[in-house]
KEKE-3310 file (N, C-alpha, C; in steps of 0.2 Angstrom, whole numbers, plus 5000, padded with zeros to 4 digits):
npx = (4770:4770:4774:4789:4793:4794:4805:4815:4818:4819:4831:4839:4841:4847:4859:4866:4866:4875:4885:4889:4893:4904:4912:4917:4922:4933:4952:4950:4961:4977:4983:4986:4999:5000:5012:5018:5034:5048:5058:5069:5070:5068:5053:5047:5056:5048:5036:5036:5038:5027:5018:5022:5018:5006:5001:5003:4996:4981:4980:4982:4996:5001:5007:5019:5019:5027:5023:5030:5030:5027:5025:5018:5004:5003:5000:4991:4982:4980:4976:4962:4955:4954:4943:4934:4937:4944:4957:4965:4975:4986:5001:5004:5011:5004:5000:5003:4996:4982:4990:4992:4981:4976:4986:4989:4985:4975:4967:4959:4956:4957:4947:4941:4946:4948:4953:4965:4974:4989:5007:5018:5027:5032:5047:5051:5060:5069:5085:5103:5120:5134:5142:5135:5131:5120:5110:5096:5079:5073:5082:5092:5083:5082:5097:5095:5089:5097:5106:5103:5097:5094:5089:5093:5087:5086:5074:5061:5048:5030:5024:5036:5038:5028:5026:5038:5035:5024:5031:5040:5034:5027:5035:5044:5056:5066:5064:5072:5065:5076:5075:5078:5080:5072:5076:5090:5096:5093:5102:5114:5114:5116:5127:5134:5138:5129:5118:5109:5099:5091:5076:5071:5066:5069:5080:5091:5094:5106:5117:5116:5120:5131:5139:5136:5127:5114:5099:5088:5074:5058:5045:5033:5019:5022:5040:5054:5057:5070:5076:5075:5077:5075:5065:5048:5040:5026:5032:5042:5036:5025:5010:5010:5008:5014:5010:5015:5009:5014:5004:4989:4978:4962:4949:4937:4925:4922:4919:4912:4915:4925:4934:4938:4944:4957:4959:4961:4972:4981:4984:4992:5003:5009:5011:5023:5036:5046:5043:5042:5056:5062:5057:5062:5077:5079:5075:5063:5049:5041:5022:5009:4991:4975:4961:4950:4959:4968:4958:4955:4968:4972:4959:4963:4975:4969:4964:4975:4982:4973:4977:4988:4982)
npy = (5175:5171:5183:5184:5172:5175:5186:5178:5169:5180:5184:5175:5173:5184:5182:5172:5179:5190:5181:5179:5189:5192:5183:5184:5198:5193:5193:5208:5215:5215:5197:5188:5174:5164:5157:5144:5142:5149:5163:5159:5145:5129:5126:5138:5145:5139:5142:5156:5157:5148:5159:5168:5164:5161:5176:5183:5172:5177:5191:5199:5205:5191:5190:5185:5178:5177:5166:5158:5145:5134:5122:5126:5129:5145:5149:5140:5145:5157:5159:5153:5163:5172:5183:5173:5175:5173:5180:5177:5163:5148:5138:5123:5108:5093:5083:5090:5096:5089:5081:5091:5095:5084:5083:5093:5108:5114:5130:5126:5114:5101:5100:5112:5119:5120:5111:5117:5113:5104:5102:5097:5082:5077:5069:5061:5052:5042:5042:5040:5038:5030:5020:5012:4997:4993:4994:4996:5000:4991:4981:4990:4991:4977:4976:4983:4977:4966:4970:4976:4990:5007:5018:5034:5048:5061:5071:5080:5083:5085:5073:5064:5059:5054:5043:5035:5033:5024:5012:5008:5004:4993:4986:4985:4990:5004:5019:5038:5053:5069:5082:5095:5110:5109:5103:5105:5104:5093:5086:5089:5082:5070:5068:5072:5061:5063:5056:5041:5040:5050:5061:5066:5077:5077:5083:5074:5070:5077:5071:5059:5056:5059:5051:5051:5048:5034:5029:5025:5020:5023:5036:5035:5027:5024:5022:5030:5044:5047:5034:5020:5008:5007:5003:5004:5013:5002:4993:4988:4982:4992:4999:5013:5023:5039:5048:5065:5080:5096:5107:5118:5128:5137:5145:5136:5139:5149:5155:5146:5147:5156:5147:5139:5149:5150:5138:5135:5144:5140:5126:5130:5137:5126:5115:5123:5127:5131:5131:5118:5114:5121:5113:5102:5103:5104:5090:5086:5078:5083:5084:5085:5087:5086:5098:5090:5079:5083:5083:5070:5066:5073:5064:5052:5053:5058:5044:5035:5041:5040:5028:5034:5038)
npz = (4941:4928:4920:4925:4923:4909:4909:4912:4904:4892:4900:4898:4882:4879:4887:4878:4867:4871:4875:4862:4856:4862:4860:4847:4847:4853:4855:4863:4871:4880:4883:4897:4902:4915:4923:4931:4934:4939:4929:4915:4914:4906:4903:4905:4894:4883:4885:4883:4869:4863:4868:4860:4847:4849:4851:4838:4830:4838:4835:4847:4858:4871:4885:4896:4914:4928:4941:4953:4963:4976:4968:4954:4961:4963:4953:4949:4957:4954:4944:4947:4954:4944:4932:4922:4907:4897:4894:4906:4907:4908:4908:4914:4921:4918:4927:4940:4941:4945:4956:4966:4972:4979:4988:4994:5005:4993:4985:4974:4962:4949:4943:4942:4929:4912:4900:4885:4879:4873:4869:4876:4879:4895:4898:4913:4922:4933:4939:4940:4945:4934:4938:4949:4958:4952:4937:4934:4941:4947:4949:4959:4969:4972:4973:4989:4996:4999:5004:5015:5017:5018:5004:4996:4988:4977:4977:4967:4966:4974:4968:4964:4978:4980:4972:4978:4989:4986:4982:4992:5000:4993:4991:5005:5005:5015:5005:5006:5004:4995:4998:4983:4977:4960:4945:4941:4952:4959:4949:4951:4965:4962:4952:4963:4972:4981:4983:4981:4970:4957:4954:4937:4926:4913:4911:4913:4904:4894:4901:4902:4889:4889:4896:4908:4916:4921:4916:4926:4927:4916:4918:4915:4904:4891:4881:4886:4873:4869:4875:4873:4875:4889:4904:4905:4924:4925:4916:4923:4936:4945:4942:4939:4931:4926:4916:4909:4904:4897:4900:4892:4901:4904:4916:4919:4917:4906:4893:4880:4865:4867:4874:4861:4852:4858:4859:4846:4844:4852:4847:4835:4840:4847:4836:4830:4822:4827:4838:4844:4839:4850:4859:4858:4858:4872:4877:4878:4873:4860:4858:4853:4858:4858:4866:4868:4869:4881:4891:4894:4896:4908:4918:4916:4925:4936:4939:4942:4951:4961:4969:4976:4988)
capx = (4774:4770:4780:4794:4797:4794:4809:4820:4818:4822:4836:4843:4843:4852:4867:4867:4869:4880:4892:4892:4896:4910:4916:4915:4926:4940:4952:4950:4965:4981:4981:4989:5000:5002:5017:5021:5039:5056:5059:5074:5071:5065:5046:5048:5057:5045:5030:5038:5038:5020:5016:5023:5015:4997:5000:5003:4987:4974:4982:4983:5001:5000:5011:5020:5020:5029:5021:5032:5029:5021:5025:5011:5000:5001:4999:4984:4977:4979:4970:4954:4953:4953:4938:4934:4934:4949:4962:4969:4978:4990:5002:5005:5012:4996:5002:5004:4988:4979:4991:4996:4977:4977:4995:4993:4977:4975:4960:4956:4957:4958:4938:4940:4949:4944:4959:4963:4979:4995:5011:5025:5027:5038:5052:5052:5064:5076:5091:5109:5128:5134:5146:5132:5130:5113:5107:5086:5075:5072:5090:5092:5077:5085:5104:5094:5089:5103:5111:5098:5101:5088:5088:5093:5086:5085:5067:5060:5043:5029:5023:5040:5037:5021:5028:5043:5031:5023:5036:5044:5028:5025:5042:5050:5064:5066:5067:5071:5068:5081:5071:5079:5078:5072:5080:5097:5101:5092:5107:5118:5117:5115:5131:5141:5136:5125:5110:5108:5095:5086:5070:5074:5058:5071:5086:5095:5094:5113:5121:5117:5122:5139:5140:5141:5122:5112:5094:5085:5067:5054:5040:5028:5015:5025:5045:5057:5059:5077:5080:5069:5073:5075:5059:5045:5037:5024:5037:5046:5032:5022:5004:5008:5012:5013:5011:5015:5009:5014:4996:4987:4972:4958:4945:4930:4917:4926:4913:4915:4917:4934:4941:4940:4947:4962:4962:4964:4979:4985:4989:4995:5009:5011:5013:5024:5042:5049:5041:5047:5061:5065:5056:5066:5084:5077:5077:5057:5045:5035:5018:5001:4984:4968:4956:4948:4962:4969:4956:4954:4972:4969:4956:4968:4980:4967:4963:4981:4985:4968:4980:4990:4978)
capy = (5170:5171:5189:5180:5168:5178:5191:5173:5167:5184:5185:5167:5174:5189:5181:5168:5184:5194:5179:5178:5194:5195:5178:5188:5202:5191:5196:5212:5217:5208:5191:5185:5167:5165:5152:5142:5143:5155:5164:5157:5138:5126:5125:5148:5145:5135:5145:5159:5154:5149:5165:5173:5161:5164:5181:5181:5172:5181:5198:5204:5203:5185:5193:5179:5183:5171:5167:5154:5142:5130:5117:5127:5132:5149:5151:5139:5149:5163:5159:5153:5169:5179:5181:5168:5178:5170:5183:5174:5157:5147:5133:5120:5101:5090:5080:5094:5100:5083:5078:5096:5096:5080:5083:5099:5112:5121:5132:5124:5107:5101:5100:5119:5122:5120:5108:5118:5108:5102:5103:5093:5077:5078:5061:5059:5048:5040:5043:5039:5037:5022:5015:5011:4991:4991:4997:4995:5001:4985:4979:4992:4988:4969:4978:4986:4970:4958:4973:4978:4996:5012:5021:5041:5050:5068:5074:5090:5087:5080:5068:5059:5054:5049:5037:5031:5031:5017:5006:5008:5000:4987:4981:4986:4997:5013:5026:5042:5058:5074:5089:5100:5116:5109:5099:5106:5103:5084:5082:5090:5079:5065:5069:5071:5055:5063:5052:5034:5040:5055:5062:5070:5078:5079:5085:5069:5068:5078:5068:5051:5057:5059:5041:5053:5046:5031:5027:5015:5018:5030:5032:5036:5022:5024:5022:5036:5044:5047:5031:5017:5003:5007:5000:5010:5009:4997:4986:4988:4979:4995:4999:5018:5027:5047:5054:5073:5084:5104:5110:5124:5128:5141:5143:5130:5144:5153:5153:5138:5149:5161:5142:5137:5152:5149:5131:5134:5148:5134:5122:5134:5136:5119:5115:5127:5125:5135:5129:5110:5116:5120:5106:5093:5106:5103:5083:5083:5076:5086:5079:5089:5085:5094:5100:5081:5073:5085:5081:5063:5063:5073:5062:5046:5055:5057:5037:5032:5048:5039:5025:5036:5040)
capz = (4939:4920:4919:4931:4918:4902:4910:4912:4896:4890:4902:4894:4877:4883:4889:4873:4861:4874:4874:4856:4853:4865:4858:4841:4850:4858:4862:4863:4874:4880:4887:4902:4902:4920:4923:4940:4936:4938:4922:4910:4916:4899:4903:4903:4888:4879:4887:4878:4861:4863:4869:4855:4842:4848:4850:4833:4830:4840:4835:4853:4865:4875:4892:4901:4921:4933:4948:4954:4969:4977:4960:4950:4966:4964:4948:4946:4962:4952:4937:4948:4956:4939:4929:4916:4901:4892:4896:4911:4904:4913:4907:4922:4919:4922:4937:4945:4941:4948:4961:4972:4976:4983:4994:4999:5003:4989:4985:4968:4961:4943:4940:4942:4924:4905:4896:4879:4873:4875:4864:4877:4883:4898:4898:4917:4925:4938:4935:4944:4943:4933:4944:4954:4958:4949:4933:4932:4945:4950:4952:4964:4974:4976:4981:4996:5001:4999:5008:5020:5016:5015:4998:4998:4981:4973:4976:4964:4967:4977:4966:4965:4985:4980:4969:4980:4994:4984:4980:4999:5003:4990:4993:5011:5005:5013:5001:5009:4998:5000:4992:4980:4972:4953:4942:4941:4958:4960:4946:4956:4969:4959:4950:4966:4972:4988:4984:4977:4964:4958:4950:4931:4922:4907:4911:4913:4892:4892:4907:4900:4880:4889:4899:4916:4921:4918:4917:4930:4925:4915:4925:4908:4900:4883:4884:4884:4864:4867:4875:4870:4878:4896:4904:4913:4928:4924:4914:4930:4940:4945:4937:4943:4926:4927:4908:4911:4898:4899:4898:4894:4904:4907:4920:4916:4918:4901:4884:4875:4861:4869:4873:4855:4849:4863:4858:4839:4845:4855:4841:4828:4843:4849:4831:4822:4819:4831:4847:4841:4839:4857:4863:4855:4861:4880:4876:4879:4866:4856:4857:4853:4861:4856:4872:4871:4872:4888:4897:4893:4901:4916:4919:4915:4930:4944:4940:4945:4960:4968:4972:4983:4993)
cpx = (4775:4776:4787:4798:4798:4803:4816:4823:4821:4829:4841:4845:4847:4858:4868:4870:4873:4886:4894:4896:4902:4915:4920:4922:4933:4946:4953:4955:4973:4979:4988:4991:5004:5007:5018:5027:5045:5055:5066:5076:5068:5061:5045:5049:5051:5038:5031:5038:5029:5017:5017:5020:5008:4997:4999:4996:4982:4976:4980:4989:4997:5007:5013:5020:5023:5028:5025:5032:5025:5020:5018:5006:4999:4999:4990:4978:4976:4974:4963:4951:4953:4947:4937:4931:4937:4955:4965:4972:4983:4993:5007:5007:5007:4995:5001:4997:4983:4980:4991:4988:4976:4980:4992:4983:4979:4968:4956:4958:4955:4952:4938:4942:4948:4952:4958:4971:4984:5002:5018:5023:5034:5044:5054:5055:5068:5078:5099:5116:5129:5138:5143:5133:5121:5112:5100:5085:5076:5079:5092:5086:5081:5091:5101:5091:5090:5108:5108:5101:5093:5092:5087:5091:5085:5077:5066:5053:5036:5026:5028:5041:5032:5022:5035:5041:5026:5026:5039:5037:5024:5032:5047:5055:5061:5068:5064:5073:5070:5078:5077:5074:5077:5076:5085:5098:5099:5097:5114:5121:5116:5123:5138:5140:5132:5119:5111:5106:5092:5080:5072:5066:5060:5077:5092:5097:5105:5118:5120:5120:5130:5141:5141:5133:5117:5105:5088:5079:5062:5049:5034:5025:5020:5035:5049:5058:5066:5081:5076:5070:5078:5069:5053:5043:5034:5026:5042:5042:5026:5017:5004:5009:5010:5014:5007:5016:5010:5007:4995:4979:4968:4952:4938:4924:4920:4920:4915:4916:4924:4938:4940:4946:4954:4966:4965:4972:4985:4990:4991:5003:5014:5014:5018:5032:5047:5049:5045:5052:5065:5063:5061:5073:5084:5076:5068:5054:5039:5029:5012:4995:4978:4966:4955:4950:4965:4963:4954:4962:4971:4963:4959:4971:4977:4964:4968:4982:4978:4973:4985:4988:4976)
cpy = (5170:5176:5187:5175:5169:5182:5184:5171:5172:5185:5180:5170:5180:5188:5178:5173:5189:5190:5177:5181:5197:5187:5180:5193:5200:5191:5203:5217:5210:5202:5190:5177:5167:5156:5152:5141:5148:5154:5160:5149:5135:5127:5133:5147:5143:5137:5152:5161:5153:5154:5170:5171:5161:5170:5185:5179:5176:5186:5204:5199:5197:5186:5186:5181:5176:5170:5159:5154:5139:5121:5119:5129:5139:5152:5149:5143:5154:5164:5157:5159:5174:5179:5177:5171:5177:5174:5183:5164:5154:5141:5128:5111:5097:5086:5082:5097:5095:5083:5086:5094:5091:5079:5089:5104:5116:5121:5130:5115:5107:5101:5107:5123:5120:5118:5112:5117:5108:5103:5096:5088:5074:5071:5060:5052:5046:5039:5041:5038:5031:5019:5011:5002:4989:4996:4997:4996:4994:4979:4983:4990:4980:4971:4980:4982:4966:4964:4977:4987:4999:5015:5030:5044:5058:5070:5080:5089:5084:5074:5061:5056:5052:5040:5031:5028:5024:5012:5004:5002:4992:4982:4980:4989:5001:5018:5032:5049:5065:5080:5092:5104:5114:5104:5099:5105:5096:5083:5082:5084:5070:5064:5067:5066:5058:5057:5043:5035:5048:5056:5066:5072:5079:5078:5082:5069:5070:5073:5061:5051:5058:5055:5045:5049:5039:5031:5021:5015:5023:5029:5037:5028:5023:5025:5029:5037:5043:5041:5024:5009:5003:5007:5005:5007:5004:4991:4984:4983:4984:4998:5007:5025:5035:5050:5060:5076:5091:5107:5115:5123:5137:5140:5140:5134:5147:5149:5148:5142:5152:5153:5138:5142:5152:5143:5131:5139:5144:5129:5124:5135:5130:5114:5116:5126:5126:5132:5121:5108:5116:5117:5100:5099:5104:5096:5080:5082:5081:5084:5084:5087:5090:5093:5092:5077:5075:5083:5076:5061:5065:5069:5054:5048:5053:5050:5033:5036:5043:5032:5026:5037:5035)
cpz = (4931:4918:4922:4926:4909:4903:4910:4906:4891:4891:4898:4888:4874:4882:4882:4869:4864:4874:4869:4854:4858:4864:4852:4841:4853:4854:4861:4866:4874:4884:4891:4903:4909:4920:4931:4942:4936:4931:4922:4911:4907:4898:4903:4898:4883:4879:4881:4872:4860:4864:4863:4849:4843:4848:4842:4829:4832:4840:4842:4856:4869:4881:4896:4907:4925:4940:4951:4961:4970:4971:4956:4955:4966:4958:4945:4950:4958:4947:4940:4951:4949:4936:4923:4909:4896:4893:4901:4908:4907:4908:4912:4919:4923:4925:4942:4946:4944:4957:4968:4975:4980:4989:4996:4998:5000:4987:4977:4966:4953:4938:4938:4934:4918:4902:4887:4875:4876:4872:4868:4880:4888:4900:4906:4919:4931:4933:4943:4941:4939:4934:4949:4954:4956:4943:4930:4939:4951:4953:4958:4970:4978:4980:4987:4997:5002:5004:5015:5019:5014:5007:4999:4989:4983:4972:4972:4964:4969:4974:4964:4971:4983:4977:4973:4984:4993:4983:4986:4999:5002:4990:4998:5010:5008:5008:5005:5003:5000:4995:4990:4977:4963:4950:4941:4946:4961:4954:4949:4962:4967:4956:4956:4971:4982:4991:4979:4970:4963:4953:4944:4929:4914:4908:4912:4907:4892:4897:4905:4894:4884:4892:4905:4921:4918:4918:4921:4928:4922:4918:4918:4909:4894:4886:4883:4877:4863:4871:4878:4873:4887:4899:4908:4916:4930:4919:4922:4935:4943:4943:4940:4936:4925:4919:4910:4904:4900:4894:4898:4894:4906:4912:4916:4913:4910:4895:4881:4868:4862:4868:4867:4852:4851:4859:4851:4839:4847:4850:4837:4832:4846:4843:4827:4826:4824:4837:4846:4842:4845:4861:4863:4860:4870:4884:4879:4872:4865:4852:4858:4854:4860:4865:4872:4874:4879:4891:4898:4900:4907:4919:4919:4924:4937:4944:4942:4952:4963:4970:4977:4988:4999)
residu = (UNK:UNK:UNK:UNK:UNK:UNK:UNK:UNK:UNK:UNK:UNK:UNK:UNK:UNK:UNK:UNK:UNK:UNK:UNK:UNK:UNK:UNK:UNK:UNK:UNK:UNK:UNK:UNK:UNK:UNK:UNK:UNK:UNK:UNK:UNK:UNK:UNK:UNK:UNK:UNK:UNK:UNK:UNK:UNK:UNK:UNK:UNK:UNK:UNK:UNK:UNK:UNK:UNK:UNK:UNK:UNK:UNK:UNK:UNK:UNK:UNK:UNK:UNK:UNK:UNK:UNK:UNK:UNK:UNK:UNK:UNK:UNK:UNK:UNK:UNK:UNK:UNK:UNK:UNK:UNK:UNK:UNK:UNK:UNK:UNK:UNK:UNK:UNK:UNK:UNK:UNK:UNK:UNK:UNK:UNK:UNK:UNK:UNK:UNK:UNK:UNK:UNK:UNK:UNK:UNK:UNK:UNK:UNK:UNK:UNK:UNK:UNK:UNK:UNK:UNK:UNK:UNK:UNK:UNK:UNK:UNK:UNK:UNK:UNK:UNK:UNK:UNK:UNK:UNK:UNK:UNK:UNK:UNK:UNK:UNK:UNK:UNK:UNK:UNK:UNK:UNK:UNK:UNK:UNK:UNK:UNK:UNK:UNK:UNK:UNK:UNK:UNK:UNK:UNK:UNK:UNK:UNK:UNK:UNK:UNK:UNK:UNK:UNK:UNK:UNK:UNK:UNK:UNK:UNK:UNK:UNK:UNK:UNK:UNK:UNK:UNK:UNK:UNK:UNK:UNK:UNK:UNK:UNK:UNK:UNK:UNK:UNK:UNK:UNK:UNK:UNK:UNK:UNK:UNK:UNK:UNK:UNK:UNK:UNK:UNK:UNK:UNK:UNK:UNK:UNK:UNK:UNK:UNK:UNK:UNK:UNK:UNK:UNK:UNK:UNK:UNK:UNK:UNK:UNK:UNK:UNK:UNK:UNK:UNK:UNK:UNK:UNK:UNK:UNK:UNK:UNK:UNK:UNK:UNK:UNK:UNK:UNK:UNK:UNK:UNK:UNK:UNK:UNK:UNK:UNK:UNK:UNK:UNK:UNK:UNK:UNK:UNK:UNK:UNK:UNK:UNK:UNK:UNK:UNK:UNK:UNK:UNK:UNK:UNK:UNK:UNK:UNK:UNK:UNK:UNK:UNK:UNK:UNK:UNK:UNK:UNK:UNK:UNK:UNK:UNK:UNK:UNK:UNK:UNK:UNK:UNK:UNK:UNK:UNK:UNK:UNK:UNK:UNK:UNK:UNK:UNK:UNK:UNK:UNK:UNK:UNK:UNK:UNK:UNK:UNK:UNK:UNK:UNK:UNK)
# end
């Protein structure tokens, strides 16, 4: 028993100076930023740029790889199946990262990941035609019930049924959601009047700058930057507010040393001019959060998604 505990004590103070000295060493090859979208969309672009800016920092290549599908699902699956050594990274919007495990079986959940920063803060919204016989959320809510009439929207992704799914329920409207392919094509059919309303994660910013679309609701805690007094969700009457930050995460198990050296990579790119620069072109807010406060938020998110449930 004695020798049994002498060999443990040894083994413990083993790993301690084996994980310093490969803390000491990182990165010693290139790293891997795995993405769960199509390349050339805004969230690739903007991934890209980071990627070039830590690279820079940690004087090793930061590889972008697109595993898209599933909204983030294959990507997050992919980083908890790699080794947690820092050289597998992922950057995922933190809803998605919350909410898909709850909606769908996936083989990992958000306890499973190590939060080491933020840089965007996504401007999600309903959005619709302004012709419409409503302009606030809540104005349409009442046309569909002075007109007894369901509600057809632009879905891009499942946490915007979670959210209409609530409102159907706390109000009696039908809202019925018509899935598309991404944001470009929930404008699409927004545009060409297929749907009453749709879901924007951004991309509405140019179509309202030209009077072709309006805004009924932001569905943030904080109001839109670019259009400040359009009311959100819980000025609307709903305590559901969705603030989506574009995260980057490692797996949990990863040295508390490698995800410093990450997280300090992280903010030197989330920071710097360039990346800013094509945050603000893409009409989302450029908004930096160290590791404590990403996970303060993902722990905000799965305090609101337990109300879908």
């Amino acid at each position: 028993m004695v020798a049994l505990r002498r060999f443990l004590a040894v083994l413990a103070v083993s790993m301690v100076f084996f994980g310093n000295a490969v803390a000491a060493d990182f990165p010693t090859k290139p790293i891997q930023l795995v993405l769960g979208f199509k390349a050339g969309g805004a969230l690739d672009t903007m991934a890209r740029i980071a990627a070039e800016a830590m690279s820079n920092e940690l004087g090793q290549p930061v590889m972008v790889q697109n595993k898209e599908g599933g909204g983030g699902n294959l990507a997050s699956t992919f980083v908890k199946n790699e080794k947690a050594d820092g050289y597998t990274i992922s950057m995922i919007p933190s809803n998605s990262m919350v909410y898909n495990p709850m909606a769908m079986n996936t083989k990992y959940t958000a306890d499973d990941f190590a939060y080491i920063g933020a840089g965007v803060l996504m401007e999600e919204a309903f959005v619709c035609l302004p012709d419409k016989p409503y302009k606030t959320f809540e104005e349409m809510i009442v046309w569909a019930k002075q007109n007894n009439q369901s509600l057809r929207y632009a879905s891009v992704v499942p946490l915007d049924i979670a959210i209409t799914k609530a409102i159907a329920k706390d109000t009696g409207v039908e809202i019925l959601p018509v899935p598309t392919q991404g944001g470009a094509a929930s404008m699409t059919n927004v545009l060409g009047g297929h749907v009453d309303f749709g879901f924007s994660g951004g991309i509405h910013y140019q179509y309202v700058k030209a009077d072709r679309m309006i805004i009924l609701m932001g569905l943030g805690s904080k109001r839109l930057a670019a259009f400040p007094d359009v009311p959100t969700i819980v000025e609307s009457g709903w305590d559901l507010p969705m603030d989506n930050y574009y995260m980057m995460f490692v797996r949990k198990e990863t040295p508390q040393e490698v995800q410093d050296l990450l997280a300090a990579a992280a903010k030197k790119a989330f920071t710097s001019e360039k990346f800013m620069e094509v945050v603000e072109k893409t009409s989302l807010t450029a908004e930096y959060i160290d590791p404590a406060q990403s996970t303060e938020k993902i722990a905000q998110a799965k305090e609101v998604m337990k109300k879908f449930q």
